[in-house]
N, C-alpha and C positions, 0 to 999 in steps of 0.2 A: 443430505445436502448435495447439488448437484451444480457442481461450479464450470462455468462456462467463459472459454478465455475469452479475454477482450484483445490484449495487446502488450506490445512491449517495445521498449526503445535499445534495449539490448542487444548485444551481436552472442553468438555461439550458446542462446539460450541462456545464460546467464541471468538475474532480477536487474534491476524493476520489471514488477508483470501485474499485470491489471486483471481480475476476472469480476465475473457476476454471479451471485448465486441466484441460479434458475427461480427458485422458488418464492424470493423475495426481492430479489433487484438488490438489494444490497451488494458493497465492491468490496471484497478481499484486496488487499494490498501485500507484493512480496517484494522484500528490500533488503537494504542492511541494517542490520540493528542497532539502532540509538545505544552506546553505550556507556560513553564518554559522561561522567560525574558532574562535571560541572553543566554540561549542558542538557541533562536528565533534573540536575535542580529549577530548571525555568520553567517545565512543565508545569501545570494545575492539574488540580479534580485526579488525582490517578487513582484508577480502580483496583484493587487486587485483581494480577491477572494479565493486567493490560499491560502490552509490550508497544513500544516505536519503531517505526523503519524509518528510512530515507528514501526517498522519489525524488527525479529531475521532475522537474516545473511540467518539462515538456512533454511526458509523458501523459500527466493527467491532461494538457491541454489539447494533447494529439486525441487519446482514445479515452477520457472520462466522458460518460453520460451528461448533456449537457441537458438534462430535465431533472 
């Protein structure tokens, strides 16, 4: 897999960071991680496996794929 940055709203390198994997268009997301009990319970459908981040709004709106 060959992930290609997109972007970030970040100072000092720091997450949220947005990339693409080359190969499929698909978006990696890197953030903080959902981990708070109570708000892990309002999630649906969770897969073994599958972890949450956190993203500003603005990020996805500045450098998400808008196709």
């Amino acid at each position: 897999m060959t992930l290609k940055f997109i972007g970030t709203t970040s100072e000092h390198g720091n997450c949220p960071t947005l990339y693409e994997v080359e190969e499929t268009g698909d978006i990696v997301v890197q953030g903080n991680r959902l981990t708070d009990p109570e708000h892990l319970t309002q999630l649906r459908d969770v897969g073994e496996g599958e972890t949450f981040v956190v993203i500003p709004r603005e990020l996805l709106t500045r450098f998400a794929p808008k196709e």
